[in-house]
C-alpha positions as CSV (number, residue, x, y, z in Angstrom):
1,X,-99.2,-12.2,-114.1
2,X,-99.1,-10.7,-117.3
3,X,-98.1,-12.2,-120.6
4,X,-97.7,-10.6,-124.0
5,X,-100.0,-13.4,-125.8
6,X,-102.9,-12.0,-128.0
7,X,-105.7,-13.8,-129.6
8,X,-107.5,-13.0,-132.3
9,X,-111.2,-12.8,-131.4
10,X,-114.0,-13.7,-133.8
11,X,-116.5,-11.7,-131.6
12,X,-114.9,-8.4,-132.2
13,X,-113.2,-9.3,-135.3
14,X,-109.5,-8.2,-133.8
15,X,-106.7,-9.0,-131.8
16,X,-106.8,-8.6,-128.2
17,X,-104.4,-8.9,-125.5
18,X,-105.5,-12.2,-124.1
19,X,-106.4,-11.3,-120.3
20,X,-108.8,-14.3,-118.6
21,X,-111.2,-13.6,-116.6
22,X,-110.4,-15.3,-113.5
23,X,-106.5,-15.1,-113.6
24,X,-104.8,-17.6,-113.2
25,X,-107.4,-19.9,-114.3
26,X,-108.6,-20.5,-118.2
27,X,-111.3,-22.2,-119.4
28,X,-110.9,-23.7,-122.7
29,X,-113.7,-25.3,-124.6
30,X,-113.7,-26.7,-128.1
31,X,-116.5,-28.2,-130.1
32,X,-115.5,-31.6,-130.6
33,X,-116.5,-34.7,-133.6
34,X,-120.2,-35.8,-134.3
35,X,-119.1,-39.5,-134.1
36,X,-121.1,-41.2,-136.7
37,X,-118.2,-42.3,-138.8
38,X,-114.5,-41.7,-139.1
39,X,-112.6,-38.4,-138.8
40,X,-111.2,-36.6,-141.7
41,X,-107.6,-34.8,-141.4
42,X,-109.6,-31.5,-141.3
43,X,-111.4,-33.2,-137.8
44,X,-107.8,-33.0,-136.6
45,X,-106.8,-29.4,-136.7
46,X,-109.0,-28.4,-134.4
47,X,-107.3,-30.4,-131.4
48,X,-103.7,-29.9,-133.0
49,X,-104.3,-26.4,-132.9
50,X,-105.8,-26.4,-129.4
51,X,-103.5,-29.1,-127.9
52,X,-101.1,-26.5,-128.4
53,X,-103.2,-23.5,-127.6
54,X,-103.9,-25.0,-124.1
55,X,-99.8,-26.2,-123.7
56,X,-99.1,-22.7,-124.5
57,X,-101.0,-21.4,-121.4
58,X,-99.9,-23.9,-119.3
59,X,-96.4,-22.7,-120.7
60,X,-97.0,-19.2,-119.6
61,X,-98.8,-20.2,-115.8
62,X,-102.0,-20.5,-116.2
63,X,-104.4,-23.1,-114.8
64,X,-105.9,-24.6,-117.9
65,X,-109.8,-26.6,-117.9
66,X,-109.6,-27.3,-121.4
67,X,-113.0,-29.0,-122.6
68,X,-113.6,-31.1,-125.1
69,X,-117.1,-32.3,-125.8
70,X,-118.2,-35.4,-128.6
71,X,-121.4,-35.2,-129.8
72,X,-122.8,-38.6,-129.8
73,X,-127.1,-37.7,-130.5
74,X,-129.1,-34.7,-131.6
75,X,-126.5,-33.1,-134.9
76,X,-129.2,-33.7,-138.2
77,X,-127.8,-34.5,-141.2
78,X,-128.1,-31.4,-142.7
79,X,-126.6,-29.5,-140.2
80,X,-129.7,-27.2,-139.2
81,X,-133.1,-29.4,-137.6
82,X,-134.2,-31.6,-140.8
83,X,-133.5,-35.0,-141.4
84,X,-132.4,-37.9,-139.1
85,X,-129.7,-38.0,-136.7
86,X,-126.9,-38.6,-137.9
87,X,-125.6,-41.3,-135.6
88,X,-129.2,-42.9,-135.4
89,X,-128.7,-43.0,-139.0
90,X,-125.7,-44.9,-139.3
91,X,-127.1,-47.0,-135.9
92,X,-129.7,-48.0,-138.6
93,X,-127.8,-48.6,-141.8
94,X,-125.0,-51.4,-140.0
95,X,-128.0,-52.9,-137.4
96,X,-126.2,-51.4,-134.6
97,X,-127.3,-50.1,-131.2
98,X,-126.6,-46.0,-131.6
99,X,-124.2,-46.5,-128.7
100,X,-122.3,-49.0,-130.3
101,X,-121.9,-46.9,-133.3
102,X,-120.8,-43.3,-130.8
103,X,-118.3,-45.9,-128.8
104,X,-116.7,-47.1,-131.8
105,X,-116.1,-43.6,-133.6
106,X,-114.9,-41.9,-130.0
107,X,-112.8,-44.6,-129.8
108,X,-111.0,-44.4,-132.6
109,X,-111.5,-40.6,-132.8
110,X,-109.5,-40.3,-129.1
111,X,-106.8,-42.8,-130.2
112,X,-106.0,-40.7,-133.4
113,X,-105.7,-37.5,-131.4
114,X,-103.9,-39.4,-128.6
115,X,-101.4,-40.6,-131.7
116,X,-100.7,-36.4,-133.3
117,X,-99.3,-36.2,-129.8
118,X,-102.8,-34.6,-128.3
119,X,-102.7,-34.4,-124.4
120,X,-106.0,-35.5,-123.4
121,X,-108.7,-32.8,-122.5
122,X,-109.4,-32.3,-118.7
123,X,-113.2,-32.8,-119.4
124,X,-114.1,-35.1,-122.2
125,X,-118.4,-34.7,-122.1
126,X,-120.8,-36.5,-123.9
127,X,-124.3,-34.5,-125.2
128,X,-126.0,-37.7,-124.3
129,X,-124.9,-37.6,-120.6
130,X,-126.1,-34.4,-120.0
131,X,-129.6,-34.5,-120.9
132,X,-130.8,-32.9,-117.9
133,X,-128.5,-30.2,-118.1
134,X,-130.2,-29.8,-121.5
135,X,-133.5,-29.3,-120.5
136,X,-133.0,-27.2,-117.8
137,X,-131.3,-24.7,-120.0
138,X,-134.4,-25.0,-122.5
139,X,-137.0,-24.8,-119.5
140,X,-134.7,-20.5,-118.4
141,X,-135.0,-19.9,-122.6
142,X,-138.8,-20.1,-122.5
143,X,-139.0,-18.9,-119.0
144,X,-137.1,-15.8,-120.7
145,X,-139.5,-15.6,-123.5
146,X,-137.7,-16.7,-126.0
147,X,-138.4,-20.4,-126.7
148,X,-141.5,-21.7,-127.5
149,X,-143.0,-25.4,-128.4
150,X,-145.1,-27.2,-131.0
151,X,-146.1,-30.6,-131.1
152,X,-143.5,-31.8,-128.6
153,X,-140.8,-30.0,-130.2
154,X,-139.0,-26.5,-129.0
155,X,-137.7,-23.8,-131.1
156,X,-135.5,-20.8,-130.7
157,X,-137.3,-17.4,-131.3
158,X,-134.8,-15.4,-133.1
159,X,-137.0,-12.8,-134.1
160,X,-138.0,-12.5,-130.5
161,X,-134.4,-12.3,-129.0
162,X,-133.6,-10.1,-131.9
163,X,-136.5,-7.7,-130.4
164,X,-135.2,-7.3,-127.3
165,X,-132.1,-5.9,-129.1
166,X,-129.7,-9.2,-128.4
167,X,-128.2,-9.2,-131.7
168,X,-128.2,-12.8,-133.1
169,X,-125.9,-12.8,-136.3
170,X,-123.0,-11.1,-134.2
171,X,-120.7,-13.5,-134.4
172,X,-120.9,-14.4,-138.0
173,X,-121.6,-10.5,-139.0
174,X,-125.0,-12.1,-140.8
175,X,-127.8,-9.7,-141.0
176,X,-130.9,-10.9,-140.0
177,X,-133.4,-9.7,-143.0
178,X,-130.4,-11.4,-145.5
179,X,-130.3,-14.5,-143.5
180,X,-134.8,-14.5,-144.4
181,X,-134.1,-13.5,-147.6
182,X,-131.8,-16.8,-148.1
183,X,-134.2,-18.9,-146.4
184,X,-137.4,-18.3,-148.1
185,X,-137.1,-21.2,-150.8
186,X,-136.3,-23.6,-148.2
187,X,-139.6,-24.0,-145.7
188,X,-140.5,-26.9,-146.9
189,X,-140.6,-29.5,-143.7
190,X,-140.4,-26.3,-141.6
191,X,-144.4,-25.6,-141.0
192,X,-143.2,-25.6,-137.2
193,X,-141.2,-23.0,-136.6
194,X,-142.4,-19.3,-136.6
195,X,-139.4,-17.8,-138.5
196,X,-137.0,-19.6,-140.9
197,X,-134.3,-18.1,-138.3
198,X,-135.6,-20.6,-135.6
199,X,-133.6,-23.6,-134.7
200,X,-134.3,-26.6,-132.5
201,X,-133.7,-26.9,-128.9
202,X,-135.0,-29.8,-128.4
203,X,-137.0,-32.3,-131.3
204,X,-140.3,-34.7,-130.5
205,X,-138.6,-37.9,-131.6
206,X,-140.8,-40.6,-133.6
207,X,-140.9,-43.9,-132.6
208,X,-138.3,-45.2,-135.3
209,X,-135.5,-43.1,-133.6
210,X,-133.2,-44.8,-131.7
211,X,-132.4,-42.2,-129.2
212,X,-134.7,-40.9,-127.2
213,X,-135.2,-39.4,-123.9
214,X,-138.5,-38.2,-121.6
215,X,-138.8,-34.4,-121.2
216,X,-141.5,-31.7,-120.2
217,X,-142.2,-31.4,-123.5
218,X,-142.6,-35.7,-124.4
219,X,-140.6,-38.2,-125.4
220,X,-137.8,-36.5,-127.9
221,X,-133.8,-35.6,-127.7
222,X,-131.9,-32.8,-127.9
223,X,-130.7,-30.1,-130.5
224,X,-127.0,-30.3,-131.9
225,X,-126.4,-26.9,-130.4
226,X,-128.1,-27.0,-127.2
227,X,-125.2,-29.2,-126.3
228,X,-122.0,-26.8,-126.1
229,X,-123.8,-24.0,-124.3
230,X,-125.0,-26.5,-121.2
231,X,-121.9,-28.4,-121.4
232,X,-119.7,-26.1,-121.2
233,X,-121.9,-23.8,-118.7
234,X,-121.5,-27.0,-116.4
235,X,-117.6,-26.8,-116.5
236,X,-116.6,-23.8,-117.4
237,X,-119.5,-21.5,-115.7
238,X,-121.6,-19.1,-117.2
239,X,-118.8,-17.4,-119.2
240,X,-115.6,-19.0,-120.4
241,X,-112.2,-17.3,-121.6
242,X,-112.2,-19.2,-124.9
243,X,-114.5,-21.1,-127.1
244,X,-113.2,-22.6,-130.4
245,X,-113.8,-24.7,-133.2
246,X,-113.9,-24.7,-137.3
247,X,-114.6,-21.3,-139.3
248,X,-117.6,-23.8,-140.6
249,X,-119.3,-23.7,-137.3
250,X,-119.4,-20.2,-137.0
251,X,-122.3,-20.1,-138.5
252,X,-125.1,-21.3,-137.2
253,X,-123.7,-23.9,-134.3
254,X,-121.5,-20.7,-132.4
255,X,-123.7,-18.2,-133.5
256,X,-127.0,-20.6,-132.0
257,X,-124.5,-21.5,-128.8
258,X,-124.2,-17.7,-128.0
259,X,-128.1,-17.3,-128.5
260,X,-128.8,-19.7,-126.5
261,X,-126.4,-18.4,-123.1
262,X,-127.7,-14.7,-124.1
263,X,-131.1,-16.6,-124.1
264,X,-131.1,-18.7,-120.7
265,X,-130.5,-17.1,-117.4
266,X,-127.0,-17.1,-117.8
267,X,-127.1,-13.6,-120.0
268,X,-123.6,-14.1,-121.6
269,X,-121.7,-14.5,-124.7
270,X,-120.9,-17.8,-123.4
271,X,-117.1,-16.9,-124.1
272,X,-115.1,-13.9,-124.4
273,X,-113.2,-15.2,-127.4
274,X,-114.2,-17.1,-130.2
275,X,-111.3,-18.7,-131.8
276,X,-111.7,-20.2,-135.2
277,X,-109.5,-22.2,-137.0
278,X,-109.6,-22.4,-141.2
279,X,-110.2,-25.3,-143.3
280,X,-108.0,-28.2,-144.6
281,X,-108.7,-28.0,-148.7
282,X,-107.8,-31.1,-151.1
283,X,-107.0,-29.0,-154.6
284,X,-108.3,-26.5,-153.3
285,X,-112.0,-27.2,-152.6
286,X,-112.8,-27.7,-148.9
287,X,-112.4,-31.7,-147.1
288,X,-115.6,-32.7,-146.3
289,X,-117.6,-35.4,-146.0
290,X,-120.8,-34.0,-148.2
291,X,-118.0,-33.7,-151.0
292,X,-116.9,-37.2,-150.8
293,X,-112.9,-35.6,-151.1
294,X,-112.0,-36.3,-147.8
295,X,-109.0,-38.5,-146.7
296,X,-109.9,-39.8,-143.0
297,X,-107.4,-39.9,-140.5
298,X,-106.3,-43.9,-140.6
299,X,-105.7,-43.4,-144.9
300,X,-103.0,-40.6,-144.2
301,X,-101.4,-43.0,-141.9
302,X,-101.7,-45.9,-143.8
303,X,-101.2,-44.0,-147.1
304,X,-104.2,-45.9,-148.9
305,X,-106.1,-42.6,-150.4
306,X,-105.3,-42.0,-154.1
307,X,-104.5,-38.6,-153.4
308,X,-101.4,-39.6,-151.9
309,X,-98.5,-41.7,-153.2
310,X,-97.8,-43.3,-149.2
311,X,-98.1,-42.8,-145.5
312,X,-97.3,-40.2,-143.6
313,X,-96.6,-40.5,-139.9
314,X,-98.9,-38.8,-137.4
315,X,-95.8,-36.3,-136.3
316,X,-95.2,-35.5,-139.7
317,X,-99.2,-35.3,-140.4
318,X,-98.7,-33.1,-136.8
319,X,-96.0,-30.9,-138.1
320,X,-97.8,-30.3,-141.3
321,X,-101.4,-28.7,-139.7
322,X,-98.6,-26.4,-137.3
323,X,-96.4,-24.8,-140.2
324,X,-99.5,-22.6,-141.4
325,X,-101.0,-20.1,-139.0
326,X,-104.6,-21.4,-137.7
327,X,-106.6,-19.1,-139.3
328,X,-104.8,-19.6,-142.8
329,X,-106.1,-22.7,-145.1
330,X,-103.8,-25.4,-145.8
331,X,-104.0,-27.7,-149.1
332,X,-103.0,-31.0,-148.4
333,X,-101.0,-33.1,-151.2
334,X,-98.1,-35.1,-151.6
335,X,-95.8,-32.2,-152.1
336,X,-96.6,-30.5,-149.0
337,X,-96.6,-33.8,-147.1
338,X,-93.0,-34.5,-147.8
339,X,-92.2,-31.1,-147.4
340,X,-93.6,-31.3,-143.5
341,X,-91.5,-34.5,-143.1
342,X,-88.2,-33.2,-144.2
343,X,-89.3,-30.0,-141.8
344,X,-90.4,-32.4,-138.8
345,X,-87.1,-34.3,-139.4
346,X,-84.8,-31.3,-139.5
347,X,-86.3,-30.1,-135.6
348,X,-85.4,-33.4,-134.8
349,X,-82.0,-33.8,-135.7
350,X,-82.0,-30.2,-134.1
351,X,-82.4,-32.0,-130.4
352,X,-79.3,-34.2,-131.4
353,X,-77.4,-31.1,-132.2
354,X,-78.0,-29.9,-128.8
355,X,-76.0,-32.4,-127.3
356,X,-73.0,-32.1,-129.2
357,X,-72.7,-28.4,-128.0
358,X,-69.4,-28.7,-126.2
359,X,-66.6,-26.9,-126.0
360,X,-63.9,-28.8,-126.9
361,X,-61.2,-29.9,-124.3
362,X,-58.9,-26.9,-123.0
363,X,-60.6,-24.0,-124.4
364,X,-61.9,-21.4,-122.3
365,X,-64.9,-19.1,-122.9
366,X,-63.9,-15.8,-123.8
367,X,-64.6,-12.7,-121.4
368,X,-66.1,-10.6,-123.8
369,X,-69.3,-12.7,-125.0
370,X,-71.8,-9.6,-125.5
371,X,-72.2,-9.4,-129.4
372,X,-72.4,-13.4,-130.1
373,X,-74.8,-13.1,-126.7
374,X,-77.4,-10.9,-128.3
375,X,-77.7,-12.3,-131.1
376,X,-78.1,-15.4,-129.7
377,X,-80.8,-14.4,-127.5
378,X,-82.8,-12.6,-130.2
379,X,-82.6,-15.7,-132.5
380,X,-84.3,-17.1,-128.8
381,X,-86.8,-14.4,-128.1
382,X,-88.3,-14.3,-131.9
383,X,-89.3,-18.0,-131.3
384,X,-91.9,-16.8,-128.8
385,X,-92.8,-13.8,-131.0
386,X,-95.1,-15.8,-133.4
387,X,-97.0,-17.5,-130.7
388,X,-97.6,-14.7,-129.1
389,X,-99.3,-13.5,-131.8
390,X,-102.4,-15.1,-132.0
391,X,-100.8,-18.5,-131.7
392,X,-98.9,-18.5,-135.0
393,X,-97.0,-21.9,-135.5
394,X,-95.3,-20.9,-138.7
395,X,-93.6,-18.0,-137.6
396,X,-92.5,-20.3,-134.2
397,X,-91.4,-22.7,-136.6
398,X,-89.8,-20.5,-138.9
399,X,-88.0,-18.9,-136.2
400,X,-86.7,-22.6,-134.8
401,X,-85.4,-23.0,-137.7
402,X,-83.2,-20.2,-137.8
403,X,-82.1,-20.4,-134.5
404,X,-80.9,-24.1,-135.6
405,X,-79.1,-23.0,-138.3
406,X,-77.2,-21.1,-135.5
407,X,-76.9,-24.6,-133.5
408,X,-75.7,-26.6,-136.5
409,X,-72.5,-23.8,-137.2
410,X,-71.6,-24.4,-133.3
411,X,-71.6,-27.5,-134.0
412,X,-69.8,-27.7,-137.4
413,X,-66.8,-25.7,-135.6
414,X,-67.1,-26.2,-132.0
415,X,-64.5,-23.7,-131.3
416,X,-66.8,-20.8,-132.2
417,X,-68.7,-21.6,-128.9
418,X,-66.0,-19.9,-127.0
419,X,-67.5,-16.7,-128.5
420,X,-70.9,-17.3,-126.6
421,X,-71.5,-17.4,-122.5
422,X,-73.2,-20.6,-121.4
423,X,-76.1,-18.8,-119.8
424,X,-77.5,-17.7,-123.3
425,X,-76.7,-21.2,-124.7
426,X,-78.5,-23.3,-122.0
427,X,-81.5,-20.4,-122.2
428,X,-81.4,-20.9,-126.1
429,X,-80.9,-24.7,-126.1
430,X,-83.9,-25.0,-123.1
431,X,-86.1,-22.7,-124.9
432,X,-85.7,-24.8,-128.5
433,X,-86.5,-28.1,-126.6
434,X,-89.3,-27.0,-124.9
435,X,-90.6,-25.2,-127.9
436,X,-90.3,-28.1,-130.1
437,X,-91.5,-31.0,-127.4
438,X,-93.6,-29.3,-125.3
439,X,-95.5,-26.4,-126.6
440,X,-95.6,-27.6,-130.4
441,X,-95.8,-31.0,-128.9
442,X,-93.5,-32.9,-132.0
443,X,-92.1,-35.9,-130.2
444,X,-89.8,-38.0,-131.8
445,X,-90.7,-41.0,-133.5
446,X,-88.6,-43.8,-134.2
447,X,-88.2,-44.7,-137.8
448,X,-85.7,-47.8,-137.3
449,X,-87.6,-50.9,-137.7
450,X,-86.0,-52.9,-135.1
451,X,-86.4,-56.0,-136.8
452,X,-84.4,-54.9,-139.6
453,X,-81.7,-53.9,-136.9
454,X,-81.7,-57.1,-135.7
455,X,-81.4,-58.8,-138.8
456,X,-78.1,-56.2,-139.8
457,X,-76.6,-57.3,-136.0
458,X,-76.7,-61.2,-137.1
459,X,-74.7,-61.0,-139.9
460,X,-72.4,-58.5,-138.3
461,X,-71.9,-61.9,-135.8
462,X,-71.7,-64.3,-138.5
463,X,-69.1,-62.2,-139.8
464,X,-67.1,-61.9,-136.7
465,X,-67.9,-65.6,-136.3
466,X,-66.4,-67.0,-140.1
467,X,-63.3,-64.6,-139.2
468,X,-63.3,-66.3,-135.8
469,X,-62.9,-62.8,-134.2
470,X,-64.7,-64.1,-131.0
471,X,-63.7,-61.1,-129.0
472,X,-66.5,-59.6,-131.4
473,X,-68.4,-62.6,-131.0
474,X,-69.5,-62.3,-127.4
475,X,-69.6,-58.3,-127.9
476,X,-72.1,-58.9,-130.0
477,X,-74.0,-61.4,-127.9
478,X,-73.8,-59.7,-125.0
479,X,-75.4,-56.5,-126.5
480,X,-78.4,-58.3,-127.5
481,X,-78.7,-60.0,-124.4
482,X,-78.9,-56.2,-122.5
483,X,-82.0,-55.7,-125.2
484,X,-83.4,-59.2,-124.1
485,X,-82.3,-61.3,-127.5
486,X,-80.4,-64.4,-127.3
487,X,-78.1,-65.8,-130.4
488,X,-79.0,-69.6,-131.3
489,X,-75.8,-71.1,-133.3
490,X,-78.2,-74.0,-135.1
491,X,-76.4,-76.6,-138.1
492,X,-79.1,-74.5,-140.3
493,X,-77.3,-71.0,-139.8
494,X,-77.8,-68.3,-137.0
495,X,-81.1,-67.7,-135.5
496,X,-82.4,-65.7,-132.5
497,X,-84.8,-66.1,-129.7
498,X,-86.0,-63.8,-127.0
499,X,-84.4,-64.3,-123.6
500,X,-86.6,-65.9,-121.0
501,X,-84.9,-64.8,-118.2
């Protein structure tokens, strides 16, 4: 089976021809939310960008295990091993039990994925249920030699692993003797660890934090980037096809996660290719939390952030992260929100179009379709082109677009279809559908309010009724009965009810 799809890889900093290890099997893992408080639209374009990734595959044969983890104990506030966890934290500040806290946020985190039109992961782990897992994979790294413990806590020897030639700083292209340079004016709470470079594997808890769990080492929990590499060793084996997540976990969570597998007995890069998707930026400076610029996920869809005028539904929000390539960055504002929406609205007009390509009555196809043929199909095959290269959603997009524009003049002047056989406009008509609904995933959503419908169909009947056209009369009654309304004639005016029947 082979397919022309090619993937950028961080690793090797190039394209590759995308070729999994285990044909026809892939296994897909990407690092999912710390759930200590809301998601931000940037939280999103990881899973938009891999909900599609992983269709894709599926698209072309393969036997996806896509992987999704949520982090729900052991990710510090400041990223790298100082401070307090960040869900314990927030546990803390509201009186809540830490689990409480990781419920609520995956909760709401899964229905806002669910809502962008995410298809659930295969394998949706949690750190905290795979503590053992955890420890084991610390117990191979100082087995190995290159782990070591103080005071009930375990670090990562860089400077070891860097000795026996491993390389860490690979991914992110760091060099080592910059990275010490940088980290000289910053030991300060770090007496533990031997190098700067060193990173927690797993931290002696004290008795105020909340979550806490026995190990060989004493009471404690685990580091934020322990996690990926046993999770998704458990699932995906020692080595998976591809590992993804934000550019801004290249470095140190990916470049810690491949440490760590070269580290433990496993001996791999963990994945073959790193995948990395840009950031969202608000005017231009990154969304993030730290920055206080973020707008979460609920005030895009309830329009209630002061950098945008209203709401914006989650297909449109959907639409917007897939008309820039993944690895591009993408400024969100007003202007470029209702600029996704008319985009989102025009591919979905474009299934209506489809239907209405019919030749009309008595007109015969002519022999001679060739020219109007290729054209056609080229318009088709250019659709696939972008995602073959390394997954890029605006060139797919711009492409269905053009090959639209080619729907919409059939349709304007039906008798131009003769010109075209009905092979290549079933393969173009297929290919646009399943493009738009099930690779891209853009559904349609309904923007009729149903009560306002119902509102327009009683005065159409009073209408009918004061011109005592009662042919229309039970038309109209009858048609809201089939959707389960009944018409109530009271001395106060017309009113309606739903059928109990």
């Amino acid at each position: 089976m082979h397919h022309p799809l090619s993937l950028y890889n961080t690793l090797t900093r190039k394209k590759e021809s995308f070729e999994p290890l285990h044909a026809p099997f892939v296994g897909v893992y990407l690092c999912g939310p710390t759930v200590y408080s809301e998601a931000h639209v940037g939280n999103a374009r990881g899973p938009v960008v891999f909900d599609v990734l992983t269709r894709y595959l599926r698209y072309l044969g393969y036997t996806v295990r896509y992987v999704r983890n949520i982090t729900d104990v052991g990710h510090l506030e400041s990223d790298a091993d100082e401070g307090e966890d960040k869900i314990s934290k927030m546990a803390r500040a509201r009186q809540l039990e830490p689990m409480q806290v990781a419920e609520q946020f995956a909760n709401l985190y899964q229905r806002h994925v669910e809502v962008l039109g995410c298809l659930p992961p295969d394998i949706q782990p949690r750190a905290s249920g795979h503590i053992t897992e955890q420890i084991e994979l610390i117990q191979e790294i100082i087995t190995n030699g290159f782990g070591y413990e103080v005071n009930g806590s375990v670090y990562f020897d860089v400077p070891a692993y860097n000795a026996a030639g491993r390389g860490y700083g690979k991914l992110s292209n760091r060099v080592v003797d910059e990275l010490l340079a940088g980290s000289r004016d910053n030991l300060a709470g770090q007496e533990e660890k031997r190098s700067p470079l060193d990173f927690a594997l797993w931290k002696k808890a004290d008795a105020r934090h909340l979550m806490q769990w026995p190990s060989p080492w004493g009471q404690g929990f685990p580091g934020w980037h322990l996690e990926c590499s046993a999770m998704s060793r458990k699932y995906l084996g020692q080595m998976s096809d591809i590992h993804g997540g934000g550019l801004d976990l290249m470095f140190p969570h990916h470049e810690c996660e491949i440490a760590q597998s070269q580290g433990s007995h496993s001996h791999t890069d963990e994945a073959r290719v790193w995948m990395h998707h840009n950031m969202i930026t608000v005017n231009g400076a990154k969304m993030s939390k730290s920055l206080g610029n973020f707008i979460t996920i609920s005030e895009l869809f309830e329009g209630t952030n002061a950098t945008l005028s209203q709401a914006y539904s989650p297909m449109v929000a959907r639409f917007f992260l897939l008309q820039a390539h993944y690895r591009s960055p993408i400024d969100i504002s007003d202007e470029a929100m209702q600029a996704a929406r008319k985009g989102y609205r025009k591919l979905m007009n474009g299934l209506r179009v489809l239907e209405k390509l019919v030749l009309p009555e008595g007109t015969e196809r002519a022999a001679d379709t060739a020219p109007a043929d290729t054209e056609l199909r080229k318009l088709t095959q250019d659709c696939f082109t972008g995602l073959n290269d390394d997954l890029n959603t605006a060139r797919c997009i711009a492409s269905l677009f053009n090959l639209l524009r080619k729907f919409n003049s059939y349709a304007a002047n039906p008798t131009t279809l003769v010109q075209v056989s009905e092979a290549a406009l079933t393969e173009a008509a297929t290919a646009y559908r399943t493009l738009v609904q099930d690779v891209l995933g853009l559904q349609d959503e309904p923007r009729a309010n149903a009560q306002d419908l119902l509102g327009l169909a009683l005065s159409f009947y009073q209408e009918a009724k004061a011109a005592k056209d009662y042919a229309k009369v039970d038309v109209i009654r009858a048609a809201l009965k089939e959707q389960g309304i009944v018409v109530k004639d009271t001395k106060a005016g017309v009113d309606w009810a739903y059928s109990e029947e």
